[in-house]
C-alpha positions as CSV (number, residue, x, y, z in Angstrom):
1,X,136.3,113.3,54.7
2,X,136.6,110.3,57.4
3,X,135.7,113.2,59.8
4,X,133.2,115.2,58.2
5,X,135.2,118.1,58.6
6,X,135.2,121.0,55.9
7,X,138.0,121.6,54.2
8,X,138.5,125.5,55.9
9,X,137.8,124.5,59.5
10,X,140.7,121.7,59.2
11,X,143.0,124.6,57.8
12,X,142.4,126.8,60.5
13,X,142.9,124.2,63.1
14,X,146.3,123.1,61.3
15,X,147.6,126.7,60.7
16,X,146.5,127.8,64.5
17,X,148.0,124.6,66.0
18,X,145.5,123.9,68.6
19,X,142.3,122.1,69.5
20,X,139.5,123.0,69.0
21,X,139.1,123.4,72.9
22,X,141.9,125.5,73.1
23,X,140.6,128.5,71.0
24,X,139.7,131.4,72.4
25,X,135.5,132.7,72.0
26,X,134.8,136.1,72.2
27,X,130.6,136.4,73.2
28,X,128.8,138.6,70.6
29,X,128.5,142.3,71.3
30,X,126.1,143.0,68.3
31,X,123.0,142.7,67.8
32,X,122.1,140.7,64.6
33,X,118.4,142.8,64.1
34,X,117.1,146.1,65.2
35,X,115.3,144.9,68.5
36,X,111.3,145.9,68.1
37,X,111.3,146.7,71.8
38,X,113.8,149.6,72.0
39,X,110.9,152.0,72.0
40,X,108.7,150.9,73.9
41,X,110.8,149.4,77.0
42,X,110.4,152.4,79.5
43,X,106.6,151.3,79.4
44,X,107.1,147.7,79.8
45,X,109.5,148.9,82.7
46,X,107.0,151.2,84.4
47,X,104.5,147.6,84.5
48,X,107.4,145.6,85.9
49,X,108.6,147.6,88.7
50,X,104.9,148.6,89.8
51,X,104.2,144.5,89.5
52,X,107.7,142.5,89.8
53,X,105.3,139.1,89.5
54,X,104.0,140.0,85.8
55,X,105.4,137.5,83.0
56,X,106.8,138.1,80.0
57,X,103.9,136.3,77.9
58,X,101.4,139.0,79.9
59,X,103.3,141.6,79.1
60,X,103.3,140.5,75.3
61,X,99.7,140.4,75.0
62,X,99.2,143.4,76.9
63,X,101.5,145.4,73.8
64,X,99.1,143.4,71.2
65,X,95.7,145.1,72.6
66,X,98.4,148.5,73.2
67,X,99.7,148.7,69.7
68,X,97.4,146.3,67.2
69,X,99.4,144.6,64.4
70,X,102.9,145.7,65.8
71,X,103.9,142.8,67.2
72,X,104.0,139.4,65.6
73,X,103.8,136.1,67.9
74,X,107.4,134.7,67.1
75,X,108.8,138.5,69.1
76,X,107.8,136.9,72.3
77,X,111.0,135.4,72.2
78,X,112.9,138.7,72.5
79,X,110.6,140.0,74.9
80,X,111.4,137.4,77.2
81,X,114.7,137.6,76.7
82,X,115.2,141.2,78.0
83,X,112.5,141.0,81.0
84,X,114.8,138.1,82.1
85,X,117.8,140.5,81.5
86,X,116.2,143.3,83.8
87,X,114.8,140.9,86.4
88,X,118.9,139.5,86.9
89,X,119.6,143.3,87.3
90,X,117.4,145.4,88.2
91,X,114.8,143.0,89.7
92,X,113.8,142.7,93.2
93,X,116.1,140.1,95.4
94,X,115.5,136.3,94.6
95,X,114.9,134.3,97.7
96,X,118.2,132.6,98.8
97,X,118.2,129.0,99.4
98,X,120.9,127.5,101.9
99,X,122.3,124.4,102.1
100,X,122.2,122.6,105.2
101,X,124.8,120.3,107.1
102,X,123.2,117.1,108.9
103,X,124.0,115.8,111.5
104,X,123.4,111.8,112.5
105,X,120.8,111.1,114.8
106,X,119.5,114.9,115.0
107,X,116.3,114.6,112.4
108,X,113.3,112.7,110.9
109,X,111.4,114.1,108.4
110,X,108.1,112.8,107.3
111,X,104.7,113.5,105.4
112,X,102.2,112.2,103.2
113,X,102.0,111.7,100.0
114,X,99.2,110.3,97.0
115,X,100.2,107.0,95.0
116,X,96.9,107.0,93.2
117,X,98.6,108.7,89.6
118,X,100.7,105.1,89.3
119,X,97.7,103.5,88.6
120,X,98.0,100.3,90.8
121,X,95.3,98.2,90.9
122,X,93.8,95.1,93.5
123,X,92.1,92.0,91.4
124,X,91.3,94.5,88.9
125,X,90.0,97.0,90.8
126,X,91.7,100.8,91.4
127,X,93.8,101.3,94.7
128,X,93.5,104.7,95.6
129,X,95.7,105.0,98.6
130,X,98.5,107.3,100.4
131,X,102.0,106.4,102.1
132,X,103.5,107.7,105.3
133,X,107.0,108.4,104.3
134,X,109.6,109.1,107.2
135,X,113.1,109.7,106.1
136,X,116.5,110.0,108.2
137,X,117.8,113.5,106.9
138,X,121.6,112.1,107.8
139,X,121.6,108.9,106.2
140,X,118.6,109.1,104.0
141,X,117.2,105.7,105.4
142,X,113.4,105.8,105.0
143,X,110.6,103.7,105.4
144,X,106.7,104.0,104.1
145,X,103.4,102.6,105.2
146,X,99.7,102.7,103.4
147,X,97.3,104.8,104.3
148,X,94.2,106.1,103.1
149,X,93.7,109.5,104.9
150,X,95.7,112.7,106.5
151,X,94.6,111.7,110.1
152,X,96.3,111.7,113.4
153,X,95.8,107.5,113.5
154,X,97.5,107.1,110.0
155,X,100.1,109.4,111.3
156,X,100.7,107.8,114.6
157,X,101.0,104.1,112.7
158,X,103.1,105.2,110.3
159,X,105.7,106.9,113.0
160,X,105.6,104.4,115.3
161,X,106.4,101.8,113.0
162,X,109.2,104.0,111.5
163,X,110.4,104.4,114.7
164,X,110.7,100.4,115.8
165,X,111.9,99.5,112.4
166,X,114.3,101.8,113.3
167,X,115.4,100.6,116.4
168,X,116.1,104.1,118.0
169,X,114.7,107.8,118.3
170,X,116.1,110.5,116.8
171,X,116.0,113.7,118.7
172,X,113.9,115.7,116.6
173,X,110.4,115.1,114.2
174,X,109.7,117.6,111.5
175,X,106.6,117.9,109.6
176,X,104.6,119.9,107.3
177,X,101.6,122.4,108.8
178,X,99.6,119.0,108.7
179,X,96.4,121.0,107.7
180,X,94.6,117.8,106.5
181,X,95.4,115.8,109.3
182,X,93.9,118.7,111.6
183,X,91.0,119.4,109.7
184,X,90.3,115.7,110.1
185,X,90.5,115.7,113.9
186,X,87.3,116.7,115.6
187,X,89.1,120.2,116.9
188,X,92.5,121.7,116.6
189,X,93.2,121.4,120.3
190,X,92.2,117.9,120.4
191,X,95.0,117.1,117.5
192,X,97.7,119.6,119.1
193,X,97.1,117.6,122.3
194,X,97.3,114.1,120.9
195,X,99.9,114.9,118.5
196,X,102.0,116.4,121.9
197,X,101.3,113.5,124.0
198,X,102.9,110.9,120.8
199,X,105.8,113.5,120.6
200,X,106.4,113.3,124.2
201,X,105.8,109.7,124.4
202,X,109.0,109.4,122.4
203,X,111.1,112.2,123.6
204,X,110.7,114.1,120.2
205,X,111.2,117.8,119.5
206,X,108.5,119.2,117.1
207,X,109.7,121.1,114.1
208,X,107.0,122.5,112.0
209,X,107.6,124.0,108.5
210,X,106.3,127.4,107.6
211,X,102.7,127.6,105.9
212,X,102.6,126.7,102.4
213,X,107.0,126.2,102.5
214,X,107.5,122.6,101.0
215,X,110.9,123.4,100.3
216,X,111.8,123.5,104.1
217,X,110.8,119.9,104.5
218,X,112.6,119.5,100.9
219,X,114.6,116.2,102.0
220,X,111.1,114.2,102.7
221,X,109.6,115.8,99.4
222,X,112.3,115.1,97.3
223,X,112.5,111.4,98.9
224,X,108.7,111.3,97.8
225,X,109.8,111.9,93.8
226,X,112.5,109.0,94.0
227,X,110.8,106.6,95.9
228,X,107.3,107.3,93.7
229,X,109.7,107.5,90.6
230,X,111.3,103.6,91.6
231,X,107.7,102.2,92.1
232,X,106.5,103.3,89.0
233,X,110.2,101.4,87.5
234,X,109.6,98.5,89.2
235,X,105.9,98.3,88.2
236,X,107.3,98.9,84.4
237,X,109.7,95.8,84.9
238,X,107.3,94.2,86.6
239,X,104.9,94.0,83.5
240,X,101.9,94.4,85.9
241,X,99.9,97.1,88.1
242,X,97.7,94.5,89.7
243,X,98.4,92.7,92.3
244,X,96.1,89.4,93.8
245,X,95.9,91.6,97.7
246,X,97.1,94.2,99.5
247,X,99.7,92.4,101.3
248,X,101.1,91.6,98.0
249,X,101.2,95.2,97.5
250,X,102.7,95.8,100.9
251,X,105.4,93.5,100.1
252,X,106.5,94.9,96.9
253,X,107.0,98.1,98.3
254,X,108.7,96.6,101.1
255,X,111.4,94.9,98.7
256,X,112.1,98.4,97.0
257,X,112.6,100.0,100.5
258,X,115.2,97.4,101.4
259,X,116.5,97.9,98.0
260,X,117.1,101.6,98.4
261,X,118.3,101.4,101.6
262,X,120.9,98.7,100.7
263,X,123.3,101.4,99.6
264,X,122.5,103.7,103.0
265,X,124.2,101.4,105.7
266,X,126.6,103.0,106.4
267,X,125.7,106.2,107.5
268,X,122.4,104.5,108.8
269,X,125.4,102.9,111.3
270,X,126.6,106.4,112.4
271,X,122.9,107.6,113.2
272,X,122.1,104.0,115.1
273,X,125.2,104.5,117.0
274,X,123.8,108.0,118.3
275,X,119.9,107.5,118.1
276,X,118.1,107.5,122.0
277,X,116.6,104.2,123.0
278,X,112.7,103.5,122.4
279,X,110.1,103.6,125.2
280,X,109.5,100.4,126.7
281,X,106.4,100.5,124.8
282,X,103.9,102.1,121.7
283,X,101.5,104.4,122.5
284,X,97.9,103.6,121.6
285,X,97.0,105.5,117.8
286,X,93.3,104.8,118.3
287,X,91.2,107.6,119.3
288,X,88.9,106.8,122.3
289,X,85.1,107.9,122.3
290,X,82.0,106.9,124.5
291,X,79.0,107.5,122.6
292,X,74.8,106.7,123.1
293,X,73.6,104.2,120.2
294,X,70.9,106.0,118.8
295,X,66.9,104.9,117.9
296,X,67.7,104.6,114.6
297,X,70.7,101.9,115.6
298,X,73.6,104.1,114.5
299,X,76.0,106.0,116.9
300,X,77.8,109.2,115.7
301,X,81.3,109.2,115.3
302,X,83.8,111.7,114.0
303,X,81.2,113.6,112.0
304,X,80.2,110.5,110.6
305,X,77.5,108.0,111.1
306,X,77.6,104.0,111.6
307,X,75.1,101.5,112.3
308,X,75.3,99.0,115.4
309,X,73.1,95.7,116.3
310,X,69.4,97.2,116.8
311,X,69.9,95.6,120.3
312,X,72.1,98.3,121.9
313,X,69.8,101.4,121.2
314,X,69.5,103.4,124.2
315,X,73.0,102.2,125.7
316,X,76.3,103.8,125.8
317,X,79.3,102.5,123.9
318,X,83.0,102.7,123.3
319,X,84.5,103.3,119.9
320,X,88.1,103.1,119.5
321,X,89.0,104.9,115.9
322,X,91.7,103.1,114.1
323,X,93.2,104.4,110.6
324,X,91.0,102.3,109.0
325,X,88.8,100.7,111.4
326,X,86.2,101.5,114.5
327,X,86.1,98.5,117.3
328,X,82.9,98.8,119.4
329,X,83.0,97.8,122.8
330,X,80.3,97.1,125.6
331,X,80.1,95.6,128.5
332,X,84.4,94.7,127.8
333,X,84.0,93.4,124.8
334,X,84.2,94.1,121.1
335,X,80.7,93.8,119.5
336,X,81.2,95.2,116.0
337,X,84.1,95.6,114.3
338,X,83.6,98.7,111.5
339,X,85.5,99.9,108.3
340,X,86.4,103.8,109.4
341,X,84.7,106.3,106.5
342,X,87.0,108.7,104.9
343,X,85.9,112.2,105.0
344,X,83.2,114.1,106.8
345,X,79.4,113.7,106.8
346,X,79.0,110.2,105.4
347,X,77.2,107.1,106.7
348,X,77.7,103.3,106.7
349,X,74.7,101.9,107.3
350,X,74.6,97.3,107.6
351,X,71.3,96.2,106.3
352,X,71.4,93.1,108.9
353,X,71.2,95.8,111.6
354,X,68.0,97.0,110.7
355,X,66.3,94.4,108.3
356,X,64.2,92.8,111.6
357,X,62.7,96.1,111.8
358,X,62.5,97.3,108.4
359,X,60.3,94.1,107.6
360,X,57.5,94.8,110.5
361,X,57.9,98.6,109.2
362,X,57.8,98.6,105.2
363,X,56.9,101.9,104.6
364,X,60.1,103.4,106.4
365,X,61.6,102.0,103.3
366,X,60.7,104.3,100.5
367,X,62.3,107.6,102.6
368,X,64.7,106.2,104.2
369,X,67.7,108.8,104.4
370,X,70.0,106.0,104.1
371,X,68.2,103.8,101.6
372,X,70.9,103.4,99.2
373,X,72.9,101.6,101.9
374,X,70.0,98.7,101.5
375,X,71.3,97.5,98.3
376,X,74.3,95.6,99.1
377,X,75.5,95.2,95.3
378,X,73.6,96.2,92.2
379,X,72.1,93.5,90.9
380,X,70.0,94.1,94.7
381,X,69.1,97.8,93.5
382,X,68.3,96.0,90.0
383,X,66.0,93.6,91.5
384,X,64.2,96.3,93.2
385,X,63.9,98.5,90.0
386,X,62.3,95.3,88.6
387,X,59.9,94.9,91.3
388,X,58.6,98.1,91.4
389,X,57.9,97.9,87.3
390,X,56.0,94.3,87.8
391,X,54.4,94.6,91.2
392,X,54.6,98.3,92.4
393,X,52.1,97.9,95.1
394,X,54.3,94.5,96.6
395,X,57.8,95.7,95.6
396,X,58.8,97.3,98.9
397,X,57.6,94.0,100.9
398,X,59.3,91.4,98.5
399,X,62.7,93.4,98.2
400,X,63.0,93.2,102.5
401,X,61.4,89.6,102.6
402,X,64.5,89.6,99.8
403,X,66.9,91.1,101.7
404,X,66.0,89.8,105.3
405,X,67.1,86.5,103.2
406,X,70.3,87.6,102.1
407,X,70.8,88.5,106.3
408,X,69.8,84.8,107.2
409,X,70.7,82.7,104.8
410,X,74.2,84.1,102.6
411,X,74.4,87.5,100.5
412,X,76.6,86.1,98.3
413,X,74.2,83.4,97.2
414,X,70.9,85.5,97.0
415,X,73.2,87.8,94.5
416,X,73.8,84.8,92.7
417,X,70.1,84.3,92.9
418,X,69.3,87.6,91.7
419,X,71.8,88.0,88.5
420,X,70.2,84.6,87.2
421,X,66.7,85.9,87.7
422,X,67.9,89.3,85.8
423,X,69.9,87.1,82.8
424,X,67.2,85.0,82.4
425,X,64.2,87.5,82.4
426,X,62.4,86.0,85.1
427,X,59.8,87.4,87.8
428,X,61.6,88.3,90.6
429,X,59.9,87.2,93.9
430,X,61.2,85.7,97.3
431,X,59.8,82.5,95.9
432,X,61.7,82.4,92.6
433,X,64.6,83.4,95.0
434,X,64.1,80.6,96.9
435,X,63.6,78.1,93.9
436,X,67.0,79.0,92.8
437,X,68.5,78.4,95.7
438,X,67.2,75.0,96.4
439,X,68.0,73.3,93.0
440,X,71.7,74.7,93.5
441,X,73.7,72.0,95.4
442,X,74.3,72.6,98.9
443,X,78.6,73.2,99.5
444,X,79.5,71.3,102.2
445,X,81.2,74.2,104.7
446,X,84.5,74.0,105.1
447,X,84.9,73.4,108.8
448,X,83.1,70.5,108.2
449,X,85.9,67.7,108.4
450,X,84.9,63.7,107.8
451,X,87.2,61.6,109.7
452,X,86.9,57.5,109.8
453,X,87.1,55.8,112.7
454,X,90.2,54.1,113.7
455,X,90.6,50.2,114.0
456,X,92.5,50.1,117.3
457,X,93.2,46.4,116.9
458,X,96.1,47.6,114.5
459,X,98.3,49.0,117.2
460,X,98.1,45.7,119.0
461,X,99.7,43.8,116.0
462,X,102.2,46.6,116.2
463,X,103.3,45.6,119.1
464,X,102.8,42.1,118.8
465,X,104.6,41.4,115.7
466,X,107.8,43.1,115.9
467,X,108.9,41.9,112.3
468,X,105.3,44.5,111.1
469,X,106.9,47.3,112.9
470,X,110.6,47.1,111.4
471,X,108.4,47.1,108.1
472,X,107.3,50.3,108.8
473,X,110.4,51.5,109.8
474,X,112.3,50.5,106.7
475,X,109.4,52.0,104.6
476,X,109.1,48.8,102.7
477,X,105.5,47.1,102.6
478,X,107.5,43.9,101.7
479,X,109.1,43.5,105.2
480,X,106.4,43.8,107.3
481,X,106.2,39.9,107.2
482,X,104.0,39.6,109.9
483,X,101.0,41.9,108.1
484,X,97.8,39.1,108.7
485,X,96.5,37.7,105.7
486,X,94.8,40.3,103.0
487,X,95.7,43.9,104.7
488,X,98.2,46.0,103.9
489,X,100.3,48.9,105.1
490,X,97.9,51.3,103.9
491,X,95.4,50.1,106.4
492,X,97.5,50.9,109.5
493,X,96.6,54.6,110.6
């Protein structure tokens, strides 16, 4: 009874005098039912070997349109049950899997991977993003940076980093096929070149998986599960997805890294003891290009399209592509620093490029093929919706007196400007903007510093009354006897 053990079972257990571990099972032989397929199997035979990849569920339906109301839904069971039978012995060979032995300081594995499923967010806002992971096949040691793209810059950051936090080469770098990344580059040979030059700047072999192979980069992909799988922990125990910046970010992910690879010192010892020594130097990740600023004040870059000051039209400039940025240089200097578009065939136009023009041109507005790149935030495309309802004829030459503002003056505050005209149902007109802005209280800027002039008289009595200066130095306001009449210490800068 204290065991909840029937009164037979118990018997046979006493009378046999051993435990239950100790008796000997004999597998059924029988068959409990008459099995509905017996019939029929040469068929489903005849579809397997002529197509080795069919499923057992296909095959089911297949006898339901082939013999209608023979089969009920709870035989796919059985049918299952003997196609996995015939594919263990008469099936084609299963692709064989071999373990491999590492060997410390031989290989690095990396690869991208997408964070965006763990939902982490920036002041509210969604952080879709990607990490570089690099992993030590030997030791396991890995490290990860953020990126937003498969591109040869991302890739190039996120090695070389690897690589110094390292403090050593190993003597070989696989990868995947890095499709992405190529497609990315402007041609094929331009990323086999690049990609060559980084490898050699380093002393790395190149190993390259086969196409559409995951499994032979398997020690990277798995590291991408675990290390996805202890983010999404620590976010749980965390209690929050959000985080005030992205350095914030950057740090938490760098605490689970050194976390992880607490446990791997030791055998991260054995590969530093055998890794080659690091070039004296990186090598640059941007990509170099010299383009002409075209009329319309944008240059072409990387199949995509950014604007520049109106003033360069006509000359030639140098872009240097970062993984997230574009530096434009003339004359040796940087002129406009850029945020780098993801993806092919898009355009970042800046209004304040264009605005001088735009105003002396205000029909160029309504076609513009960049337009939607005018309205800085929506309560700019709202005012100009608003405009076009109340003064159609005048809306195009108030929004750019509007936004030429915004370029002047401060965006931020003409958006302020704007959402209270909106809220409050008022016309919206340059004027009204500029009402708004001149009851609002002016902030003073914050390099704007107010210091008072010093009495130098007071260093004189410094020195003059020694009995002041032992005040000072004993911290008490009491000693300095020989303060003059009516000041205090707090006077003395």
């Amino acid at each position: 009874m204290r065991v909840d053990m029937d009164r037979k079972t118990a018997r046979k257990y006493r009378d046999r005098a051993k435990l239950p571990s100790e008796l000997e099972t004999w597998p059924r032989t029988w068959r409990t039912r008459q099995d509905p397929f017996a019939d029929i199997w040469e068929e489903v035979q005849e579809q397997l070997e002529a197509s080795p990849g069919l499923q057992a569920k296909t095959l089911f339906e297949w006898l339901q349109r082939r013999y209608p109301g023979r089969f009920q839904d709870g035989q796919l069971r059985t049918l299952q049950r003997r196609v996995r039978e015939w594919e263990a012995t008469s099936g084609p060979p299963k692709e064989v899997f071999f373990a491999q032995t590492h060997h410390p300081g031989r290989l690095g594995a990396s690869d991208f991977t997408h964070m965006s499923s763990l939902g982490v967010t920036i002041t509210g806002q969604r952080f879709d993003h990607m990490i570089y992971h690099f992993v030590l096949t030997y030791s396991n040691w890995e490290t990860a940076s953020i990126c937003f793209s498969e591109s040869f810059e991302s890739l190039s950051d996120g090695l070389q980093q690897a690589l110094w936090e390292l403090g050593g080469v190993p003597r070989r770098h696989r990868t995947d096929r890095m499709s992405l990344a190529v497609n990315n580059a402007s041609s094929t040979k331009e990323f086999t070149a690049r990609y060559q030059a980084l490898m050699d700047h380093y002393g790395l072999e190149i190993e390259k998986i086969n196409a559409r192979q995951a499994h032979e980069n398997g020690d990277v992909e798995q590291s991408h599960n675990r290390f996805k799988e202890a983010v999404d922990q620590a976010l749980l125990l965390r209690g929050s997805r959000d985080f005030v910046n992205r350095s914030a970010y950057a740090r938490f992910l760098r605490d689970i890294l050194e976390q992880r690879n607490g446990g791997r010192q030791a055998r991260l010892a054995e590969e530093r003891a055998v890794l080659r020594r690091l070039p004296l130097a990186r090598l640059e990740s941007y990509k170099r290009a010299r383009v002409r600023v075209r009329s319309g004040s944008t240059i072409h870059v990387d199949r995509n399209t950014y604007s520049v000051d109106s003033r360069l039209i006509g000359e030639r400039v140098d872009v240097r592509l970062y993984a997230e940025e574009l530096e434009v240089w003339f004359a040796g200097r940087v002129v406009e620093r850029i945020p780098r578009l993801r993806g092919q065939r898009k355009h970042r136009i800046n209004y304040r490029h264009v605005i001088d023009w735009l105003v002396r041109k205000p029909r160029a507005f309504e076609d513009y093929r960049y337009r939607e790149d005018l309205f800085p935030t929506s309560r700019f495309r709202m005012a100009y919706d608003a405009l076009r309802k109340t003064a159609p004829s005048q809306a195009i030459h108030e929004y750019l007196q509007i936004l030429e503002l915004a370029a002047r003056e401060n965006e931020a505050v003409v958006d302020g400007a704007l959402q209270a005209l909106l809220e409050e149902e008022q016309a919206i007109n340059l004027q009204a903007v500029w009402d708004w802005i001149g009851c609002r209280e002016t902030a003073r800027p914050a390099t704007e510093v107010l210091v008072e002039a010093t009495d130098l008289s007071w260093f004189d009595i410094l020195f003059e009354h020694k009995e002041v200066w032992d005040g000072f130095a004993d911290g008490s306001e009491a000693a300095a006897g020989g303060m003059p009449a009516g000041a205090s210490l707090a006077h003395v800068p």
